[in-house]
Every structure is written in structure tokens, then in C-alpha cells.
N, C-alpha and C positions, 0 to 999 in steps of 0.2 A: 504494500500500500504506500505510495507516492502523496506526500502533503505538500503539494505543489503549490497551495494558497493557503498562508495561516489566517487568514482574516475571512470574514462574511460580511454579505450584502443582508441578512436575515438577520431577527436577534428570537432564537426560540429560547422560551424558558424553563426547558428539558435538554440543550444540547447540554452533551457530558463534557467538550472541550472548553466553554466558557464558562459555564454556569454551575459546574459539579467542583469536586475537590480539587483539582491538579488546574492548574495556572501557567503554567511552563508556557504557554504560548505565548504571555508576555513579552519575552526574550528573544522572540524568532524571529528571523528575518519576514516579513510579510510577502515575499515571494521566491520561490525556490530558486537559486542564482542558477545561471547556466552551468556553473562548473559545478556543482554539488549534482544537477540532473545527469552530464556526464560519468562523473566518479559513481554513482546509485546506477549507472544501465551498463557500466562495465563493470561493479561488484555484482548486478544478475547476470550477466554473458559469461562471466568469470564462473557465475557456481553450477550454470546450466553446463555448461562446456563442461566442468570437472566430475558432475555427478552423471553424462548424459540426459540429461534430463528430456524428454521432448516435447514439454509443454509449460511454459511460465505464464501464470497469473498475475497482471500488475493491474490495480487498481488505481488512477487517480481522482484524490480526494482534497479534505482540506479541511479547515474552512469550507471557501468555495472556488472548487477550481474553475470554474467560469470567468473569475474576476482576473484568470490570466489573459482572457480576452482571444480573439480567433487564431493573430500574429503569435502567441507567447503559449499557447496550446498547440502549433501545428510546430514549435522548435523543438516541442519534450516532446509529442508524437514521434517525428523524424529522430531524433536523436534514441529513443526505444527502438523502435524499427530497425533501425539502421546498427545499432549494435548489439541486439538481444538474437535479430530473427536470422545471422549466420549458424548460430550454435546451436536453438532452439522455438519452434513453434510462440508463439507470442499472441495470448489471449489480453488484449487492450479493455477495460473496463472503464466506467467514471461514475461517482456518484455524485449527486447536484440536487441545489432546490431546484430547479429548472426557470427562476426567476431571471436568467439573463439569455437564453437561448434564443438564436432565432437561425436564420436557414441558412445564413454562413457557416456558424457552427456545427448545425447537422451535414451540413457537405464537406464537411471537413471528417466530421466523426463518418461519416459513409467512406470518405475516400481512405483513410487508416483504419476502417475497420474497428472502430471503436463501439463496445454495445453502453449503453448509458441506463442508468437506473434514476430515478426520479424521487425524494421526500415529497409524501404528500398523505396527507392523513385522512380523507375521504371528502364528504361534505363541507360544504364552507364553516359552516359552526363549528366543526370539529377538527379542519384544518387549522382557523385562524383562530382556534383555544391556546395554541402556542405558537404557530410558525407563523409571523407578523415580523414588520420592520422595526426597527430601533423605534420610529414614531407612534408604534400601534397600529400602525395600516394594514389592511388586510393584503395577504399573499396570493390568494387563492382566483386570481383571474389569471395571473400569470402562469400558477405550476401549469393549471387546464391548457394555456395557452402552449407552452411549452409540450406538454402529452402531445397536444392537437397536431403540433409539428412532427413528432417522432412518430404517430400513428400515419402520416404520410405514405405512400407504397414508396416514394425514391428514398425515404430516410426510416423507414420501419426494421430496415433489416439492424439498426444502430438503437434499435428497442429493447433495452433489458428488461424494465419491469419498473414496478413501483414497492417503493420501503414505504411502508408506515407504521406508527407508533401509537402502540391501543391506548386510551383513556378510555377507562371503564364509566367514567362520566357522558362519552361520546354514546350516541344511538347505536348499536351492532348494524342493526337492517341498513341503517341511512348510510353507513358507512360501507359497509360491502355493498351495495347498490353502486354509492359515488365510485366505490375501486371499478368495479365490473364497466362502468359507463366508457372508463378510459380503452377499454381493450388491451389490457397488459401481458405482455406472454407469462410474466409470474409476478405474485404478489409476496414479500415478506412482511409478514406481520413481527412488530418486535416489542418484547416488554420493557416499558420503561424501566431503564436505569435505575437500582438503588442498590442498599447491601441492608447488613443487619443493623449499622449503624444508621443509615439513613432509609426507613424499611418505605415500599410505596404505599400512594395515597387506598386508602380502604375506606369508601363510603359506605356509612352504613353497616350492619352486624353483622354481614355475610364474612364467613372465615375464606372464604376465595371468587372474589368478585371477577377476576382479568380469568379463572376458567370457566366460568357462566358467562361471563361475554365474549370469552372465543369460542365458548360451547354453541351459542345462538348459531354466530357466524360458520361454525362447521357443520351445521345442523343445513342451513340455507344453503351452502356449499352442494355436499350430500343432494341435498333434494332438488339441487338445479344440474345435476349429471357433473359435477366437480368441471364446471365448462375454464378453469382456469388454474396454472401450477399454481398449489398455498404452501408455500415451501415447510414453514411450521406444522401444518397437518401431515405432510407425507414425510418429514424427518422424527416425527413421535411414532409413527406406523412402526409393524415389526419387520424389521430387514430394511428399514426407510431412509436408512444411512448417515453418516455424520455430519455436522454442521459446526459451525462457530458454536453456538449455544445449546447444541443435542450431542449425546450419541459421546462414543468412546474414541473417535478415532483423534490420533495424535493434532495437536495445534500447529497448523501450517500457514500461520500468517506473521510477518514483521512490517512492522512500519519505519518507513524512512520518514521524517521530520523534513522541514525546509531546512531545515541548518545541516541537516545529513546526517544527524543523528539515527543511530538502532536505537528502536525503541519494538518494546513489545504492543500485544494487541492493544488498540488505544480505547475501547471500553473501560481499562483500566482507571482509566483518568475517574472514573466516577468513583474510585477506593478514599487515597490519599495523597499529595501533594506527592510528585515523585514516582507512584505508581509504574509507571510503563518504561519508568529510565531504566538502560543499561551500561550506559557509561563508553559505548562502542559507537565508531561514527562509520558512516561508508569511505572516508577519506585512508584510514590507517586498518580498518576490522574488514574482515571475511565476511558474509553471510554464514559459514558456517560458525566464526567465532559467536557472531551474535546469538547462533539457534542454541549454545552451550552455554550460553545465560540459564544461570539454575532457574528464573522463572518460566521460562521458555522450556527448559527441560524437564521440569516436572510437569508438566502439561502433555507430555509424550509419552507419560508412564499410563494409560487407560485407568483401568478401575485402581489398579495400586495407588495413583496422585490422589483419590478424593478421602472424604473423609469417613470414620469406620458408621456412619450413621448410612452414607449414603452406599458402601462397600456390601451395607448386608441387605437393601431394598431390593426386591424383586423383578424395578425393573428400570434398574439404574442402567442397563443396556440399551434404554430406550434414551430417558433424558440423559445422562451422563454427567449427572449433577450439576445441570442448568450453566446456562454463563458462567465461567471463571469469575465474572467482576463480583457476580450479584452472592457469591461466598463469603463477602469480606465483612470481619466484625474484628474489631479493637479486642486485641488480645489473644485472640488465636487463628488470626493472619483469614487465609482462605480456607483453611481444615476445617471449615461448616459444609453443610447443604445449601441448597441456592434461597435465596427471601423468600423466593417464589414458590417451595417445595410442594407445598398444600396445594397451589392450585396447579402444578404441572401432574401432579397422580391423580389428581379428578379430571385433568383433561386427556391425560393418556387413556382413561377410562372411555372418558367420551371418543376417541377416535376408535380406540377399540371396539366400542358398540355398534361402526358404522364402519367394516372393511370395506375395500375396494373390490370391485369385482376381478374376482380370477382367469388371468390370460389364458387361453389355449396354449398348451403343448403341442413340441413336436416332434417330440423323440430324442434321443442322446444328442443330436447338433440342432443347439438352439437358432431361429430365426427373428432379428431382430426384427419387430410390428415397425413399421410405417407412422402408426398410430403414436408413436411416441413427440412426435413433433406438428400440428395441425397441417395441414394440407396449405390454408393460404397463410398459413404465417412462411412454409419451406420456400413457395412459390414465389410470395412477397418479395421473399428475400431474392431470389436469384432472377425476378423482374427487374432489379435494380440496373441488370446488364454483368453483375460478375457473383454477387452470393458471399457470406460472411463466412469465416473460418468456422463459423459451428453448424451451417449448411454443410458445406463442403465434408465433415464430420460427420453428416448426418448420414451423408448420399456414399461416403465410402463404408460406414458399419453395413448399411442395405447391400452397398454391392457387394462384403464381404460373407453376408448372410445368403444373398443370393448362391455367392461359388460354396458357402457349405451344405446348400439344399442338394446342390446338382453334386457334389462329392459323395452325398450320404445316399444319390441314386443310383452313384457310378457302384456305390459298394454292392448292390443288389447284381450288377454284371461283373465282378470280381471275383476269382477265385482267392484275390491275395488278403484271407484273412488273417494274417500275421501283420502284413502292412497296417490294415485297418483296426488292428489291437497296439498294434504301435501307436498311430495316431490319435486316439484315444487317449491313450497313456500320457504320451506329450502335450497332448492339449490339457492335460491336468496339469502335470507334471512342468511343464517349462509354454506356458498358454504363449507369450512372445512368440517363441522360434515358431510354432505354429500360425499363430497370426502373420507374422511377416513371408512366409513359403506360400497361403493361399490369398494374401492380398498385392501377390505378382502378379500383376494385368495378365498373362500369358496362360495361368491354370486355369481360369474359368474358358479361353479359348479349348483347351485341350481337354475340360471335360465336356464341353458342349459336340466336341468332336467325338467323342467316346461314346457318347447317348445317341446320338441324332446322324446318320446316315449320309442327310439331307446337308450337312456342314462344307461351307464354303469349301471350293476344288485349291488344291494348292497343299494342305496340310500334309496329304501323304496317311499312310495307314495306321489305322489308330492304334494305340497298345494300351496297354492297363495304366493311368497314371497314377495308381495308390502307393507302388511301390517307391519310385522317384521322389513324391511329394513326403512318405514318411522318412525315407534315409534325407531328405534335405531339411527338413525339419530337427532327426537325429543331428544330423553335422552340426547345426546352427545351435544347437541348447549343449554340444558336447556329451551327448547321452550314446552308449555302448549300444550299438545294435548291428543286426546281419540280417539281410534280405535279398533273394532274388528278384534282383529289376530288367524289367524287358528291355531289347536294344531296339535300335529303330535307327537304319541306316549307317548302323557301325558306330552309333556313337547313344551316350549317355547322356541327359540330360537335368541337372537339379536345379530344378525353378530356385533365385535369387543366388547362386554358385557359379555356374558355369556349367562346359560340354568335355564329358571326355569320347575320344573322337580315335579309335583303333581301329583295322582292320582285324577282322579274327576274334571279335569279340563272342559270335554265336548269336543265336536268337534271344539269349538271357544271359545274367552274366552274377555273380553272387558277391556283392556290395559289404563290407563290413565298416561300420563305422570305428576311426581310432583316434585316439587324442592330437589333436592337433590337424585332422583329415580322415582319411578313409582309403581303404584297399579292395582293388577291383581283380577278382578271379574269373573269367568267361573265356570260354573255345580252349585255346592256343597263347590266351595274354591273360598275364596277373601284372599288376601297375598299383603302386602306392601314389597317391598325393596328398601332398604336404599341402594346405591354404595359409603358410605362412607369407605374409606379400612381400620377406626378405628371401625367400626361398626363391630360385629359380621354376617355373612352372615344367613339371613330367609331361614327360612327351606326351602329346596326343589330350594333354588336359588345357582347354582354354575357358581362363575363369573369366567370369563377368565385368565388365568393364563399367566404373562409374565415373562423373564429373562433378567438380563440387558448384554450386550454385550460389545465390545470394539465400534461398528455401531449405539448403540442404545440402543432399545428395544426388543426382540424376545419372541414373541407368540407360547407359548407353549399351541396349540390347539390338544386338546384331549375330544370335547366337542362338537362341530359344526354337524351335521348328514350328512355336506356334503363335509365334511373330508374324507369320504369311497368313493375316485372315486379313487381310485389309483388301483385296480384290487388285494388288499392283502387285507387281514385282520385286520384291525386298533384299537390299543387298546382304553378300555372304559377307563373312566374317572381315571388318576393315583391314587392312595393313594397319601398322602400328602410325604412322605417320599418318594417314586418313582420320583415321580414331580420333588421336591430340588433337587436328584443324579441325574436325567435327567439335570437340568437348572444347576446345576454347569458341569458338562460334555462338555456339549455345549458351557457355558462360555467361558471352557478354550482352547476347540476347535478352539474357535472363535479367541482364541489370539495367537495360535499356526498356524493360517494361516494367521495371521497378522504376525508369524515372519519368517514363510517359504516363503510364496507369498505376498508379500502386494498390487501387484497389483489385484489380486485375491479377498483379502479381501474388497478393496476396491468396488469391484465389488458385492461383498457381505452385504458390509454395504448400496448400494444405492438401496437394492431390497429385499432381503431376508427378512420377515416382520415372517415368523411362522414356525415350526417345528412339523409335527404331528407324534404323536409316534405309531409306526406298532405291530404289537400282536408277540408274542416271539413263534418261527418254531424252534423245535430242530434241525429241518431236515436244514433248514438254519440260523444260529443265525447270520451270518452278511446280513443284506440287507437295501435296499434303494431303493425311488420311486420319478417321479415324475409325474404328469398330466398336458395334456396340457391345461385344462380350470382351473387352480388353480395355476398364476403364482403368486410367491411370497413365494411359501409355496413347502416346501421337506416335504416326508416322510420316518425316517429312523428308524432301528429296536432300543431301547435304549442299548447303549454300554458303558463301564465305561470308554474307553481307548479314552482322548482326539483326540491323536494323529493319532489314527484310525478314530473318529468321524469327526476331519478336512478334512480327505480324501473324505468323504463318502460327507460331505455337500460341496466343491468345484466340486466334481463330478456331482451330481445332478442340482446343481446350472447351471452350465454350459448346462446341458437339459433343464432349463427352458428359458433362455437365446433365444441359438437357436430356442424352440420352438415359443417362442415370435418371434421371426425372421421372422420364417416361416410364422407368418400369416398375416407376413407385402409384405413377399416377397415370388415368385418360384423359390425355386433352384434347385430341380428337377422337371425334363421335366414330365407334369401330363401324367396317364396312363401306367409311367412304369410297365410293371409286368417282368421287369431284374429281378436277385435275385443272390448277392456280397456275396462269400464265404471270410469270416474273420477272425481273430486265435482266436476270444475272444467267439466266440459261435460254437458248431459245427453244425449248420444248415444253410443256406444262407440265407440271409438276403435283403429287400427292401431294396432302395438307402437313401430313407430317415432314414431311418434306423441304414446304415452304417457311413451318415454325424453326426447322433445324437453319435454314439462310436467314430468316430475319435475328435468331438468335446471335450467330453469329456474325453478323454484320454489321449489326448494333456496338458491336465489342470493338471493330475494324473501325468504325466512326471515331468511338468514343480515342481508340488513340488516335489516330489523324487530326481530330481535335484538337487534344494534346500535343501536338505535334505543331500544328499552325498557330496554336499559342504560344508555342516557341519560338514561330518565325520563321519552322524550318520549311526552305524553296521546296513549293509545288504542294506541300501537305493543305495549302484551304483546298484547290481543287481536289485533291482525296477524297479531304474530308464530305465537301460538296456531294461528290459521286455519288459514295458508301450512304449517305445520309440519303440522297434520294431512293436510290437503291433499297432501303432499310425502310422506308416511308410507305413505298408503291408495293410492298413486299406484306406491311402489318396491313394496310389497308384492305389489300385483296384478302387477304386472312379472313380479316372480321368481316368484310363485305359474305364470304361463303357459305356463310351458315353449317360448317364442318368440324367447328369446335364443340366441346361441349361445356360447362359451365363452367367448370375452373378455368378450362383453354382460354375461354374467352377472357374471364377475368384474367388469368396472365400475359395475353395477349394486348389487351388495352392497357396495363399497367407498362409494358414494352413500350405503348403508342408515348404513354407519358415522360417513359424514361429518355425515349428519342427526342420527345420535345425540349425536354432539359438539356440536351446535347445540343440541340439546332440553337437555344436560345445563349449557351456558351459560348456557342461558333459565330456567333453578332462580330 
């Protein structure tokens, strides 16, 4: 958490930073200087790099970080980005009253990917009971005003949700109504601040008033089909998971101060003066020095840190002894139960009383539901023209779930039930190496080849791929195992490894996994390899070639056999000198749509994992492909010219995207045989067809834009082109009557996002 603004535009008389015990802000610089926001995004790039991490949470807050203004919020954006998201995935957050918002801000938090949450306590009565200006003025035209913005289809996907803070004085009804009105993707309801010293307001002679008024509000929840995440209700559930203030799981939050200071969780600040210091700044301290702050590390010990009242409760695995703050009483530190104790086990009751209904099964390989994300909030988001990293998230668990349905059909044509007890095994056992061997674009190619007959010509003859997939799985978790894997062509193939490639193998060949690699016995050859990348590679073994990116990693697959579903010609395996001009092309591709589009790119760093390179057409030297069972992975012709090469992979990109889309959801009406004449092919074209060009062409605008906003010669007429192109494209869409009612709502939110573009390109 980033306190990028120690001051506010608000004066509630419930914040824990001004109004409770701890003062410390006094002293603070009132705005995070540039070189303290520097020093806090390379001690997180620093800990993600050293721990692997692949996902960093930064929240900025404050005060209000709004009062950094559009200029001084888009330098600590860039400066995060730019040195977190080499090392590691970069989940951007911000929480705000939403009192200074307005649409430069949201095109900003759209273009960095930024999702934002909003304070706002429900109805005007019960908003402006506390969140008013230093004058007494009411707040509450503004937050609405601000929701109203982020509820937009161009800046919805920059919608996190709404925080508010019960007052048991406030209406339940009136208040869960004003939340529901906004359309929030989640609500946190959160109980005010106290401890035992300062214990909360109790109206009246009920011993638990804050769970009879969240009792109401989950009662109303419940009986309206739970039409929204209430993060409080589903973290007291059982198996509901852990939170800041539920649940046992270790505390994984630090705050950076404007001064640069570690500090621990700042609910603290409601204890006593001092509360949250650790005495460690980001200038001289580690993240990890700070997380071995004995306050910080007793918060890591689960049911061991709490206290013996709450150690022997029944169902201290639910609450987890409430808030750390709300433990605190003069004299025996936080070794209590929370203020709140009374009323979080009569509302554990109440959630109890009213489970959630029970999902379907589907047998030992779980499929992730659809259902988990709404249809147009997914939609919302990837109308924007590129999709938020928690889209992009959404649409790879689907497509990973998808390649485990059709694995767990291939096993029904399998004789290799050792494989398939293997893979089992490691999917407990080491779930990682498992996930990364079947979320290589290339295994759902090879088993839709394996089932389906009908599979694009080019692939060659199908073999078992259970065995392959569980010895590359074995290799990658380092787990001892032996299987017979089928040859195919003389050569071997482990999805996310490499090919080994002998003559004389046999039609099967008996694979053992060993430390360090694995030994191949088949026909006439037995071959050891070693995947140390100081070792010289064994004959006949060519491992996987990747390139580093500004996202990552990028797989430069030129080696896979089921790399050739793309309907062109795919080249063999590059020379070593083709390969490097390929991976540095790409690189710099890759950074040149990080400085045209960056929301784009970002979209590109949460998905794009391989690049396979197409066989060279005189007749066409520029081209690009993608398929739809190989998400994660383009096909494009190799080109020297970044700046063309960033085009070509945001285009593509954006097909795989939608087609992931599509096999979550219908947006055209099945059975059409309509056929939409469009300027960009002279033949007419199916609906689905035409959604996949205007998808993509929208994307092609949107850098051209970018690009004539630079100045750079000939990009306005690009942009021109692609923008008419993209126009005459959505138009005939919706003119067809071929979509069906999401289609169409994602289609017209398209028409909006393109207007946004046109009105840019002024």
C-alpha cells in the first residue's frame, strides 16, 4: 500500500489516520516525492525478482491520492509499471473518496490498468453522517458522480467496487439499496474502527447491534439471488477464504508512508500513537527486513498469534479473530479477541443459516464456471478495445479449464493409465508444473487432434498425448518417474521443454525422469539430457527457445508439431542467428507497444506466452495468424521492422482474446448463414467473422492514434483508414440483426469505444 497523498480533500469523523490514536501524519511530507516513489517500486521489483513472485498487489492510497492530481498520478503509475512489471505481473489498485474524479482521471486509470474502489457509505443520510468536508458540506453528489463515471462501458473495466462503513444508526434497507443502485462489481462492508479501549458506538441494549444490521443486509442479499460480491459475507462462509479482517491466512500487507517509511497494516493507527511504526524505510530496508518486524511476524503464525480465548472457539477458522486493530486493550497488547467478538458469532450464524447454493461437479479435473465473473461486466471490460489484467485472468483459467475437459476425454481413448495416474499425482502433488505443461497454447491443439478426426490437415498423425504431457510435467516439479511415450516422426516432444529428435527411436520409446533431466531408451538409441542451460544440449535434443520481454518471458516456438494449426505454412526449427533477429524484433516490439498503447500491452503481458514463426511467401511477406484452440500463442511471418511487428502482435492478440470470449459466451445468434460485406476483404463475410475485424481493428486504430499523437509521418492517415475501416465494419454488424443480446451490447459499447478514438484523433 503506496501513501502517495498524506492529506485529504474530506474530513470524516471515523477516519482512523486523522481522527483515531496515531498522529504520525503530522510529520509527513504531504506528497510522496518522486524519489521515495522510485526507491518503494524498486524495493517491490527487488522482492518480486528475488522471491519469483508472479503477481504484486500495490494499492494506492492516502489520504487522498487524487489530490496528486492526473500529471503526478500518471509519474507513480509509469514509474510502477515501468519497474515492477519486468520481474513480475502488476495488479495496480487505488482507493478514493471519489470527490475529485473526473474523465481524465478514468483515462488514465483505463490506460495503466488501474481498478479503483470508491468510500461511500450508501444513502445521502448515511453517507454525509460522516464523510462531509472540513465545512460540513455534504459529499454525496460527488462520490455518485464519480461511480457514474467508473460505471461508464470505456472506464468500467477500472471499477473495483465500493468500501463502506456500517453505522448501525444508518437504515440496512436504505443503505444496501443506495450500494446496489451504483452497480458495483463488489461491495466491502467494514466495521468501524475501535478496540477495547475505545469499544464502538452500541445504541440501545442490544449486546450486538453491527450483526442485526449486517444480519438484515444478508438476509436482503440472500433473497435478491446475492446479485453482487459482499466480500464480508463470502469471507465468514466455510472454505470463504482469508481477508485483512477474517480467516487465518498469514498478513500480506505493508505500507509505504510518503516519507518511505515500512510501516505495518495502517488500521493500526486506531490502537496507539506509534502503532504501525517499524522503524525501516524503503531507502536502507528490504521488504523482507520489514515483513520480520515481530509485528508483522506474529500475524503469520495462524491460530498460534491469537489469543487462548479465541485458540479454543469453534470457529475461529472462520473469523480469525477479527481485525488485528480491533484486539487492542491497554495492558495486554492484542492477546484479546476482537470488540467485535459477540457480534461476528451471531453473524457467522446468520451466514450459516443461508448457504450458497452448491456448484455442479465434474469429476477429478475441475472446470472452472464462466459464472464466476458476470457476462457484461467480462464483456464491459474487453469493449474497452484491450481488457484488464483480471479479464485477461479470467479468459486464461477458462481456457485452461477448457484443455482439462478435453484431456480428461482424451483419457477415455488412452490406454496410458500410468500416465494418467501420474498426472493426477502431480496435479496434487506439484499443481504448478502441471499448470504451466497444459497452459502451453500447443496441448489443447494436440488434444483436439487426438479426439476429432475432423482436425485441421497439416498436424500429421495423432498419438497418445498423456504420456508427453505427464513426463513434462515430471521434469518441471523434478518428481522421479518412467513412462512409455509415443514417437511421432522420430522425435519426442514435451510441451514447455523442447524436441528430442533421433532416428531409431521406434514407434515408442521408455522416458525416465532424472535429476537434473531425463533418459531416453527407444529402438536402437538411449540418450541422456541434461536441461542445465550451462550444459551443452545432447545430440538430437532441441530445447525451447524463449525471449525476454518488457511482460516476461516469450516462447519462441518453432518446434512443437502442433504449432501447424494455423492453416499456413510454419517454419522448421530457426538457425541460431534467425532465432536472436526474431527474439530481439519482438523484444523491441514489445516495448514499442508498451509506449504506443500501454493498455494494450498490458493486455499482452497477462496472456501472450509464444510466438511461432510462419514460413516466408514472397507472394505475401507481411502476414499473421491466429487459432482458436492455441490461445496464448500468434503466428507471425518474421519481420525486422519492430514497429510493424507491434502492429501485427496487438492485432492478432486481440483475435485471440475475442476468441476466448467466444467460447465462454454467444454473441452471434447460432445458424446464421447472413454474410456482412466489409472494406477490408472483398468477399462477404460471417458475422462472427466480421466481430473478429472490427475487434481487431479497433486495436490497429487505437495505436495509429497513438502514433499521430506523436507526430509520427503518415500514422493520421492510418489512423484515418483503420478508423473508417473499424466504423463501416461495427455499423454493418449492428445494422444485421445477427447478434444476439450480449453481441449486440458488446458491439455498440465497440461503436462507443471507437468514438472515443475518433474524438482523440481531432
Amino acid at each position: 500500500m503506496l501513501k502517495v497523498h498524506s492529506r485529504c480533500d474530506l474530513s470524516c469523523d471515523h477516519c482512523y489516520i486523522y481522527q483515531h490514536a496515531d498522529q504520525t501524519w503530522r510529520g509527513r511530507p504531504t506528497r510522496m516525492p518522486p524519489a521515495t516513489v522510485q526507491a518503494a517500486a524498486r524495493r517491490i521489483a527487488e522482492h518480486a525478482r528475488e522471491h519469483g513472485l508472479p503477481v504484486v498487489h500495490v494499492v494506492l492510497h492516502g489520504g487522498e491520492p487524487l489530490l496528486l492530481g492526473a500529471a503526478g498520478l500518471r509519474e507513480v503509475l509509469a514509474e510502477l509499471r515501468s519497474t515492477i512489471t519486468p520481474w513480475a505481473q502488476l495488479d495496480l489498485r487505488m482507493q478514493t473518496n471519489g470527490v475529485l474524479l473526473d474523465e481524465e482521471l478514468c483515462r488514465l486509470f483505463v490506460e495503466y490498468d488501474v481498478r479503483v474502489g470508491v468510500s461511500f457509505d450508501g444513502d445521502r443520510a448515511a453517507n454525509d453522517r460522516h464523510r462531509v468536508f472540513a465545512h460540513g458540506g455534504s459529499s454525496h453528489d460527488h462520490v455518485r458522480r464519480a461511480l457514474a463515471l467508473l460505471r461508464r462501458p470505456e472506464h468500467r473495466a477500472s471499477y473495483a467496487g465500493i468500501l463502506c462503513t456500517v453505522d448501525v444508526r444508518n437504515d440496512p434497507d436504505r443503505v444496501y439499496e443506495a450500494l446496489l443502485a451504483e452497480n458495483p462489481p463488489r461491495v466491502d462492508l467494514l466495521l468501524p474502527h475501535a478496540t477495547w479501549d475505545h469499544p464502538p458506538e452500541r445504541p440501545g441494549p442490544d449486546p450486538t447491534p453491527y450483526a442485526d444490521w449486517l444480519g438484515r443486509v444478508h438476509r436482503r442479499w440472500v433473497d435478491d439471488g446475492r446479485p453482487v460480491s459482499i466480500r464480508m459475507f463470502e469471507a465468514l462462509r466455510p472454505g470463504g477464504g482469508g481477508t485483512e479482517a477474517f480467516g487465518l491466512a498469514p498478513a500480506d500487507v505493508l505500507v509505504i508512508e510518503a516519507d518511505g517509511s515500512w510501516e505495518q497494516v495502517d488500521s493500526l493507527k486506531t490502537a496507539y500513537h506509534g502503532a504501525a511504526d517499524t522503524g525501516f524505510d524503503v531507502f536502507d530496508h528490504s521488504v523482507d527486513e520489514a515483513a520480520r518486524h515481530p509485528g508483522v511476524a506474529v500475524r503469520q503464525d495462524g491460530v498460534d498469534g491469537l489469543c487462548l480465548t479465541c485458540r479454543a472457539c469453534p470457529v475461529v477458522d472462520r473469523c480469525g479473530g477479527g481485525l488485528y486493530a480491533h484486539r487492542w486493550r491497554t495492558g495486554s497488547g492484542f492477546d484479546n479477541p476482537s470488540v467485535y467478538c459477540a457480534d461476528l458469532l451471531r453473524l457467522i450464524d446468520t451466514v450459516d443459516a443461508h448457504p450458497p447454493p452448491t456448484p455442479p461437479t465434474t469429476g477429478e479435473w475441475s472446470v472452472t464456471s464462466p459464472a464466476t465473473s458476470p457476462v457484461d461486466e467480462l464483456l464491459d471490460d474487453l469493449a474497452t478495445g484491450h481488457g484488464s489484467a483480471a479479464t485477461l485472468g479470467l479468459l486464461a483459467a477458462t481456457q485452461l479449464s477448457i484443455t482439462r475437459a478435453l484431456l480428461a476425454a482424451c483419457r477415455d481413448r488412452s490406454g496410458a493409465t500410468a500416465a494418467w495416474d501420474l498426472l493426477v499425482h502431480l496435479d496434487q502433488a506439484a499443481p504448478e508444473a502441471v499448470r504451466a505443461v497444459l497452459a502451453h497454447p500447443f496441448v489443447r491443439p494436440g488434444l483436439v487432434h487426438r479426439l476429432d478426426s475432423s482436425a485441421p490437415p497439416g498436424l500429421g498423425a495423432a498419438v497418445d498425448p498423456l504420456p508427453a504431457l505427464a513426463i513434462a510435467a515430471a521434469v518441471r516439479a523434478s518428481v522421479p518417474a518412467a513412462l512409455h511415450v509415443p514417437v511421432r516422426a522420430d522425435a519426442i516432444t514435451l510441451p514447455t521443454l523442447g524436441s528430442l529428435v533421433l532416428p531409431g527411436l521406434g514407434a515408442s520409446a521408455e522416458v525416465t525422469v532424472r535429476p537434473g533431466g531425463f533418459q531416453v531408451r527407444g529402438g536402437s538409441v538411449e540418450q541422456t539430457v541434461l536441461l542445465d542451460p550451462l550444459t551443452p544440449p545432447a545430440t538430437g535434443w532441441f530445447p525451447t527457445r524463449d525471449v525476454s520481454v518488457p511482460g516476461g518471458r516469450l516462447l519462441l516456438e518453432d518446434g512443437d508439431p502442433y504449432r501447424d494449426c494455423y492453416g499456413q505454412p510454419v517454419e522448421s526449427r530457426l538457425e541460431v542467428p534467425a532465432a536472436r533477429a526474431l527474439g530481439r524484433t519482438l523484444a523491441d516490439a514489445w516495448r514499442v507497444v508498451h509506449r504506443d498503447v500501454p493498455a494494450h500491452a498490458a493486455a499482452l503481458d497477462g496472456g501472450l506466452r509464444a510466438v511461432v514463426p510462419l514460413a516466408p511467401d514472397p507472394a505475401r511477406p507481411l502476414r499473421s495468424a491466429t487459432a482458436r484452440h492455441a490461445f496464448g500463442a500468434v503466428a507471425v511471418t518474421p519481420h525486422p521492422d519492430p514497429e510493424t511487428m507491434a502492429v501485427l502482435l496487438v492485432h492478432e492478440w486481440q483475435h485471440a482474446k475475442l476468441g476466448a470470449a467466444l467460447d465462454l459466451y454467444d454473441l452471434v445468434e447460432p445458424g446464421q448463414g447472413t454474410r456482412i460485406r466489409v472494406p477490408w476483404r472483398p468477399d462477404p463475410r460471417p458475422p462472427e467473422g466480421v466481430l473478429q475485424g472490427v475487434y481487431a481493428h479497433l486495436a490497429v486504430t487505437q495505436v495509429w492514434q497513438s502514433r499521430a499523437a506523436g507526430d509520427q509521418p503518415d500514422a493520421s492517415a492510418h489512423a484515418a483508414h483503420f478508423l473508417g475501416w473499424t466504423r463501416d465494419g461495427v455499423d454493418a454488424l449492428l445494422a444485421s440483426r445477427s447478434l444476439t443480446a450480449a453481441g449486440e451490447r458488446f458491439v455498440a459499447q465497440l461503436r462507443h469505444a471507437l468514438e472515443e478514438t475518433r474524438v482523440g484523433s481531432r
